[in-house]
ZATISE-605786 format. One line per field, with one value per residue (C-alpha): residue number from 0; residue in three letters; z, y, x. Coordinates in nm, 3 decimals, decimal comma. Example, Ala and Ser with C-alpha at 12.3 -4.5 7.8 and 13.67 -1.06 7.14 Angstrom:
REM residues 2
pos = c(0:1)
code = c(ALA:SER)
z = c(0,780:0,714)
y = c(-0,450:-0,106)
x = c(1,230:1,367)
This chain:
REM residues 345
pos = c(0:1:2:3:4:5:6:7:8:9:10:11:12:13:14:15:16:17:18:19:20:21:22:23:24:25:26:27:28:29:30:31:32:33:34:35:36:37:38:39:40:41:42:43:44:45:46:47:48:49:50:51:52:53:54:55:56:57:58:59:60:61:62:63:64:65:66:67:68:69:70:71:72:73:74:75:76:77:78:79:80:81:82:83:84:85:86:87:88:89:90:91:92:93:94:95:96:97:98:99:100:101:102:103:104:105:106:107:108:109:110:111:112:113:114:115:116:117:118:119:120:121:122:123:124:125:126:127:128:129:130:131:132:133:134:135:136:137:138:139:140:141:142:143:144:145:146:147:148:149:150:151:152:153:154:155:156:157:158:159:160:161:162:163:164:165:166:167:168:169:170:171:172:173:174:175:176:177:178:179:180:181:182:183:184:185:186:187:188:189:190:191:192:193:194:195:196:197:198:199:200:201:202:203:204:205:206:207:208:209:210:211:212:213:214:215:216:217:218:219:220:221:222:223:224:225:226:227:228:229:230:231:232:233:234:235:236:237:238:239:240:241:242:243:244:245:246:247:248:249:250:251:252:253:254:255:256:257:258:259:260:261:262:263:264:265:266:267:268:269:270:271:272:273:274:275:276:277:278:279:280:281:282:283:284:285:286:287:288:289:290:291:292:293:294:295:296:297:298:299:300:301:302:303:304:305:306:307:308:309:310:311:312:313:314:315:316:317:318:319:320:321:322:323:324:325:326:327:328:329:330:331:332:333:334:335:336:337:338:339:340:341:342:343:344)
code = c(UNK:UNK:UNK:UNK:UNK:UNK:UNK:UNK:UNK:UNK:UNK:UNK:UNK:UNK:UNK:UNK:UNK:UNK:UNK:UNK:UNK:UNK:UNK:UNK:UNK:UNK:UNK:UNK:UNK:UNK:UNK:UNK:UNK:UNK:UNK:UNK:UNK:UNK:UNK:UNK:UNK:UNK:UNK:UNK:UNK:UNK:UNK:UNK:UNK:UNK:UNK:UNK:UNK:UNK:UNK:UNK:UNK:UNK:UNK:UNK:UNK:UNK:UNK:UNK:UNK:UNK:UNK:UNK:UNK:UNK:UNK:UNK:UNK:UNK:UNK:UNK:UNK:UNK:UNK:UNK:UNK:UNK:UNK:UNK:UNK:UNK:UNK:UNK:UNK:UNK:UNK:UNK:UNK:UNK:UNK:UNK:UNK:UNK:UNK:UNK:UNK:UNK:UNK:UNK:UNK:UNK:UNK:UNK:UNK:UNK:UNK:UNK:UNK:UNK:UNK:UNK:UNK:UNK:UNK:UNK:UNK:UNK:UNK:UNK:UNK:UNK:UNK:UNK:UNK:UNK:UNK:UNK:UNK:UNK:UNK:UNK:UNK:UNK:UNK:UNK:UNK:UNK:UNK:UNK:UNK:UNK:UNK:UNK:UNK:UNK:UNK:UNK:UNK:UNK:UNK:UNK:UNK:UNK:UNK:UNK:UNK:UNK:UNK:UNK:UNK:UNK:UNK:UNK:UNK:UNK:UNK:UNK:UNK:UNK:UNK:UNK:UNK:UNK:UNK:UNK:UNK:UNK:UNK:UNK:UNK:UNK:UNK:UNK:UNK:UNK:UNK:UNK:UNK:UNK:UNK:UNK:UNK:UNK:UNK:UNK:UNK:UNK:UNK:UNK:UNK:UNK:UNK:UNK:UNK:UNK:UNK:UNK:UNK:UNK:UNK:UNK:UNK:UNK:UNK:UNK:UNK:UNK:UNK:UNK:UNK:UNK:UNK:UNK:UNK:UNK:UNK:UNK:UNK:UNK:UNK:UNK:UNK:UNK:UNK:UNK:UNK:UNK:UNK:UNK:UNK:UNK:UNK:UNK:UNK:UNK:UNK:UNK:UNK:UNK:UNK:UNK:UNK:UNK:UNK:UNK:UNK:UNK:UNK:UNK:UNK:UNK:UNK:UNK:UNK:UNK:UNK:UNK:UNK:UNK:UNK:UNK:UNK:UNK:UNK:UNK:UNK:UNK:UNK:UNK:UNK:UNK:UNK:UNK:UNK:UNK:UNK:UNK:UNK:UNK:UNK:UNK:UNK:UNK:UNK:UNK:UNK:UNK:UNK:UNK:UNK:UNK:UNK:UNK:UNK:UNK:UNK:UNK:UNK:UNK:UNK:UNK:UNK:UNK:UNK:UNK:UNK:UNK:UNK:UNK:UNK:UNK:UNK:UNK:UNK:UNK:UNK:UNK:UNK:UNK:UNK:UNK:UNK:UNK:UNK:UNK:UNK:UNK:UNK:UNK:UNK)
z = c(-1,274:-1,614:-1,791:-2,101:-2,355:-2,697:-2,733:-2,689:-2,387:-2,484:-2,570:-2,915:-3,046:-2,913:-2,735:-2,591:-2,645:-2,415:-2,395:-2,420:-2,273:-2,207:-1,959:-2,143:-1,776:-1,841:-1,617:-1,554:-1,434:-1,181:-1,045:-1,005:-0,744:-0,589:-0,507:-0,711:-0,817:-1,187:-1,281:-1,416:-1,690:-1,796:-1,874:-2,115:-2,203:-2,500:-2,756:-2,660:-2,490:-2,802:-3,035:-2,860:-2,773:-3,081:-3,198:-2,942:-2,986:-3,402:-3,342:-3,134:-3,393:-3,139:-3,151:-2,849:-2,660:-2,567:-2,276:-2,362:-2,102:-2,218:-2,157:-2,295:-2,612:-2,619:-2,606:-2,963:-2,795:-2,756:-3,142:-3,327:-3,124:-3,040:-3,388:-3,379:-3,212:-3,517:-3,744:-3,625:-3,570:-3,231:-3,076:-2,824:-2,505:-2,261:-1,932:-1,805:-1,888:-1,624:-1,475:-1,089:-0,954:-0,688:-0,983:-0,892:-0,577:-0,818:-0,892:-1,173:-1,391:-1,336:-1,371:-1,741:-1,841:-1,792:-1,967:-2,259:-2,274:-2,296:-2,552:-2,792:-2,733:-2,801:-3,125:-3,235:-3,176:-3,310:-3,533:-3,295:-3,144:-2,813:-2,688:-2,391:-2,005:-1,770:-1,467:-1,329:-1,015:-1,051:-0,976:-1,047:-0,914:-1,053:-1,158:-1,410:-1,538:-1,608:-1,815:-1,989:-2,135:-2,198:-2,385:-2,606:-2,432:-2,452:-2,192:-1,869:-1,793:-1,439:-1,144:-1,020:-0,804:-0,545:-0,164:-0,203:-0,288:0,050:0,070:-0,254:-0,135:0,187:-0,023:-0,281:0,057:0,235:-0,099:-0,151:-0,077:-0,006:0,255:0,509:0,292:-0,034:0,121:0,233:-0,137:-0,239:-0,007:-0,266:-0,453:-0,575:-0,401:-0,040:0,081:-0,064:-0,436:-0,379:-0,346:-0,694:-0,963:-1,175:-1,480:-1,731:-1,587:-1,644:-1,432:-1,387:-1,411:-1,348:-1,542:-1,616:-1,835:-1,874:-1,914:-1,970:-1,726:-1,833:-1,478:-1,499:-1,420:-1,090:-0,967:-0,942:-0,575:-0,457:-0,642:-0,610:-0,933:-1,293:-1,461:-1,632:-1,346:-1,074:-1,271:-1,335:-0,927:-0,941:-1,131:-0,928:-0,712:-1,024:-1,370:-1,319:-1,046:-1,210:-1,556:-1,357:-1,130:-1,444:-1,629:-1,357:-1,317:-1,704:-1,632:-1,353:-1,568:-1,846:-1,557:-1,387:-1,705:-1,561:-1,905:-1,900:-1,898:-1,937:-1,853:-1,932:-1,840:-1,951:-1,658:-1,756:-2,075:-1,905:-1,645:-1,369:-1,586:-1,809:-1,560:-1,213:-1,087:-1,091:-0,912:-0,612:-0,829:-0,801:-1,076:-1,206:-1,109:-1,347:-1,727:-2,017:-2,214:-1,919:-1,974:-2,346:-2,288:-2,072:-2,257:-2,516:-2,286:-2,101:-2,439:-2,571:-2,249:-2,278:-2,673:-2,488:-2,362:-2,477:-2,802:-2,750:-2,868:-2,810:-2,516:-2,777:-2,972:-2,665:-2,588:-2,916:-2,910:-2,541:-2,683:-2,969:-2,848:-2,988:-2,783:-2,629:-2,470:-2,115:-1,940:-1,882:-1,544:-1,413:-1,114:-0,932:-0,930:-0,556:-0,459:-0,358:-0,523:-0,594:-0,976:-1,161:-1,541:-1,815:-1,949)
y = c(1,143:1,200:1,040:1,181:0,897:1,081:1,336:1,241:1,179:1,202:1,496:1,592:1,287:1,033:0,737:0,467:0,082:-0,077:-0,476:-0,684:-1,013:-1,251:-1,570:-1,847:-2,014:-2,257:-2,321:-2,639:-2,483:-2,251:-2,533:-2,744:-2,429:-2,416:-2,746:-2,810:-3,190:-3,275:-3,081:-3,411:-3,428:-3,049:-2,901:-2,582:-2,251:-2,189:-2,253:-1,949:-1,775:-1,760:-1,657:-1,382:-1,189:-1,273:-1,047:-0,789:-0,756:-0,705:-0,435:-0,261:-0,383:-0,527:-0,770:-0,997:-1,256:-1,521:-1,763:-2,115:-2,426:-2,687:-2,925:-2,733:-2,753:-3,112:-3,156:-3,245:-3,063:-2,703:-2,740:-2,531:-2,242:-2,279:-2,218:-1,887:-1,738:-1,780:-1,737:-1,374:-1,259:-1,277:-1,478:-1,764:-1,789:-2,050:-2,129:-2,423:-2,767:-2,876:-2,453:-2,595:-2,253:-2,469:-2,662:-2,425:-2,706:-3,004:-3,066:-2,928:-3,232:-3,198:-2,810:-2,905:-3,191:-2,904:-2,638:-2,867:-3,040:-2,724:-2,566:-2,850:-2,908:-2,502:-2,553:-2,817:-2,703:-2,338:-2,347:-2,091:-2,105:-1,977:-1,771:-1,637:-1,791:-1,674:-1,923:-2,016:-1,814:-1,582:-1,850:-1,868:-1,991:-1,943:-2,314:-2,221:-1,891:-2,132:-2,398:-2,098:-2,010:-2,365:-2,392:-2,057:-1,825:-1,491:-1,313:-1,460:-1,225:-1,364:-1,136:-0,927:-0,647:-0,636:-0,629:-0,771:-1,126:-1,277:-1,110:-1,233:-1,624:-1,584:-1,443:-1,748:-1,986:-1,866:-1,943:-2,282:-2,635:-2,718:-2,931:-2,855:-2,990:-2,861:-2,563:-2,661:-2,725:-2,394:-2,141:-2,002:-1,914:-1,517:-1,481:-1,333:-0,973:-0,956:-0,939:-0,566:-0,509:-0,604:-0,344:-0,244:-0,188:-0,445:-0,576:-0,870:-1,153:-1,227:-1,556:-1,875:-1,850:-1,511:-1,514:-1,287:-1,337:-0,986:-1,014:-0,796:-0,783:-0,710:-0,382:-0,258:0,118:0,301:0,348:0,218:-0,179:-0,206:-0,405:-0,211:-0,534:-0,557:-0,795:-0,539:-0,250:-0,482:-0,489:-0,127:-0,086:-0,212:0,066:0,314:0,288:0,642:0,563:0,274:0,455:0,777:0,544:0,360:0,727:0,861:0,509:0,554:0,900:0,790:0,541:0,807:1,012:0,762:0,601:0,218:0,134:-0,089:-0,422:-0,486:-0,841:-1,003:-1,305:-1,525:-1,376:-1,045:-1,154:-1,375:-1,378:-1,569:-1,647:-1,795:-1,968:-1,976:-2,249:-1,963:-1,700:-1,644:-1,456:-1,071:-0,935:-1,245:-1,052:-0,841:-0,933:-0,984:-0,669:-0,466:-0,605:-0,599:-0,265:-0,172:-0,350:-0,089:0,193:0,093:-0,003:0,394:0,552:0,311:0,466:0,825:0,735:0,400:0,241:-0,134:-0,411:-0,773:-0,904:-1,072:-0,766:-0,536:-0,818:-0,791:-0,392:-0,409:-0,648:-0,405:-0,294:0,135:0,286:0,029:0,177:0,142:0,151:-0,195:-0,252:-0,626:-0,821:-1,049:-1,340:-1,460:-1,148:-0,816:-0,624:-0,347:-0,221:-0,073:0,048:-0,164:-0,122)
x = c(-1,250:-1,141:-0,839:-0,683:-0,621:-0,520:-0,184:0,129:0,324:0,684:0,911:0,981:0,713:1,013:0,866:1,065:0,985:0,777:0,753:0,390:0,376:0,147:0,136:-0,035:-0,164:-0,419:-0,783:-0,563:-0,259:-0,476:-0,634:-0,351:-0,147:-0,490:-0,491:-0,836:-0,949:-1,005:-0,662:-0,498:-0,715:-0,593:-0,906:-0,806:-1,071:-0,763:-1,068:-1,214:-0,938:-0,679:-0,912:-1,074:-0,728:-0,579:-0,861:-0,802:-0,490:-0,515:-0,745:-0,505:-0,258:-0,023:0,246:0,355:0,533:0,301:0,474:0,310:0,345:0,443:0,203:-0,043:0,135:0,185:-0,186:-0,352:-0,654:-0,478:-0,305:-0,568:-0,537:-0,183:-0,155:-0,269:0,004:0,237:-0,020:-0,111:0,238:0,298:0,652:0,634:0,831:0,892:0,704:0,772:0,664:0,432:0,370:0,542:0,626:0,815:1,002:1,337:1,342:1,410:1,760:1,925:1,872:1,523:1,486:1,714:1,441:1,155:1,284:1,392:1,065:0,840:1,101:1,051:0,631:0,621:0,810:0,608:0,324:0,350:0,692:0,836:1,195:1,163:1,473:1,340:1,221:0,925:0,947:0,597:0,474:0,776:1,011:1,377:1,741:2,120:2,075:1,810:2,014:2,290:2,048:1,947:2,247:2,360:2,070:2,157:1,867:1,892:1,708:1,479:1,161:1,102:1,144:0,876:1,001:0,756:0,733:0,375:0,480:0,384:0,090:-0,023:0,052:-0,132:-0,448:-0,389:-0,348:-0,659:-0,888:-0,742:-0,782:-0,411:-0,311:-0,011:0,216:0,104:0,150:0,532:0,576:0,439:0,631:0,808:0,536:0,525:0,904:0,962:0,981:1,347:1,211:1,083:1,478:1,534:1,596:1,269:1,452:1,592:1,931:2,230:2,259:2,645:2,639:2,883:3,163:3,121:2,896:2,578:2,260:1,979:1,681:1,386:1,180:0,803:0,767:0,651:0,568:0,896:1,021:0,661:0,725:0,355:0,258:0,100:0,013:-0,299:-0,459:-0,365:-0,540:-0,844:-0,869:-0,800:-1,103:-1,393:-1,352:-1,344:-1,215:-1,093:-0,949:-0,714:-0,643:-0,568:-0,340:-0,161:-0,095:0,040:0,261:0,384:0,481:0,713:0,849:0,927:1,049:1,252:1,374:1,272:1,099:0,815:0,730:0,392:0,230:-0,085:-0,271:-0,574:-0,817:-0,771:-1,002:-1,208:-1,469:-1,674:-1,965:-1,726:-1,502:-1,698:-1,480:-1,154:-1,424:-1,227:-0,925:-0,969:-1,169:-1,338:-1,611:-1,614:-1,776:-1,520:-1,706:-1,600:-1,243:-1,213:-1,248:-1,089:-0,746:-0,794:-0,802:-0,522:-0,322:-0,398:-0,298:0,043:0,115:0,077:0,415:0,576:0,577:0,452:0,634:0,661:0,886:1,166:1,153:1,247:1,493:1,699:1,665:1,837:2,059:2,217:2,552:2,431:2,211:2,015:1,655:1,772:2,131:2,209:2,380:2,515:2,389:2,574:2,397:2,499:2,633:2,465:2,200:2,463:2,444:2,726:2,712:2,775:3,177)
């Protein structure tokens, strides 16, 4: 099966903005969700991770948003290649403190404390003001919308619009070692069947008070919400790398045709591999070596310049955020209410 990766994609040479970002998860943060010993020491591969995309993503001369964790950027041990996310160009984001995708159960005080804590350890550590959210595990609740915008945010990047959420946390249950009650704590984790309802493209949350706050979702498969991250084409791709990039081209010209933009996420395993890592072996696609991968990024990143033009997640933020022409039509969402849209005034 054979995938065209060169020409152009869009009418009349115009091609739309497309956001890169990238979930900084640490080997400790994985084996902390699946309920793994050793995790309290917060054993990091960032030494060889963070160099080796950094790379990558220079020679596809890309620009992202890199969502740290907090902890990880209070750590002495991470600084060095913390520091390459500044240093290359690339903006930081905020993920958490201590990556709990069941931290939206703490109360509000609590859910303040982590958000604050990671947003000053990421500064720190990398000299970069983050002005935008990803909540671990796809997490989120009015209650940390509201923090957000206390604390002068500008846009969260959480939802995932997907009906596959609870399949995705009985896989992750039935390769762990969490007891009955870790798994109580952990429900939530990847959202409920309701999140495929969500709209695909980006959005504002009406908020308390009134006030608004843009959501940029990660984007799923228009009308289908099955996922078109880089992890799910990865999976894709063990039973033919055709098969994937011919899936993900004909994904990006839905998007075009739909007008949902794109979203595009990232994470440390798509880099990395089982001979590196053979403790995070059970994740889909571990199994396959990080030349395969490498790879395999570039191909996907030329088929997404067919029809988008990549940018980092902040950048797409602040280009949504301009009152002329923004890329998408931004529609409000009640944020207790109904999942009915209506335009922008």
């Amino acid at each position: 099966m054979s995938v065209q990766l060169n020409g152009n994609g869009g009418r009349n040479g115009f091609r739309p903005p497309a956001a890169i970002s990238f979930d900084l998860d640490n080997f400790w943060s994985y084996a902390k969700t699946h309920g793994d010993p050793g995790w309290e020491s917060y054993p990091s591969y960032f030494d060889v991770l963070l160099p080796r995309v950094c790379d990558l993503l220079d020679e596809e001369d890309l620009r992202i948003t890199f969502f740290i964790v907090g902890r990880d950027a209070s750590l002495s041990k991470n600084g060095k290649a913390l520091e390459l996310i500044a240093g290359r160009g690339h903006s930081a984001g905020n993920h958490s403190f201590n990556h709990e995708p069941w931290y939206t159960r703490n109360p509000r005080d609590r859910i303040a404390e982590e958000i604050d804590e990671a947003e000053r350890a990421v500064l720190n550590a990398t000299g970069l003001k983050t002005t935008g959210f990803r909540g671990p595990g796809f997490s989120w609740s009015p209650d940390v919308f509201d923090i957000l915008l206390d604390r002068g945010y500008t846009y969260d990047a959480t939802t995932l619009p997907s009906f596959l959420g609870p399949l995705g946390r009985l896989y992750y249950f039935t390769q762990s070692r969490l007891s009955s009650e870790q798994k109580e704590e952990r429900k939530i984790l990847f959202g409920g069947i309701g999140e495929g309802l969500r709209p695909l493209y980006p959005y504002v949350w009406l908020c308390s008070g009134e006030r608004r706050l843009l959501e940029i979702p990660v984007t799923t498969l228009p009308v289908f919400k099955v996922p078109v991250h880089l992890s799910y084409l990865l999976y894709l791709s063990r039973f033919g790398e055709g098969i994937a990039l011919s899936f993900f081209q004909q994904a990006l010209r839905l998007m075009r045709m739909t007008g949902s933009g794109l979203s595009f996420l990232l994470h440390p395993l798509d880099f990395l591999d089982a001979q590196r890592c053979p403790e995070l072996s059970f994740f889909p696609g571990m199994d396959l070596n990080e030349a395969f991968k490498a790879d395999f990024f570039s191909k996907v990143i030329r088929l997404i310049r067919r029809y988008f033009r990549p940018v980092s997640l902040d950048h797409y933020a602040r280009l949504l955020q301009r009152s002329d022409r923004p890329p998408v039509p931004l529609r409000t969402v009640p944020v207790g209410g109904s999942l009915r849209q209506k335009r922008e005034e």
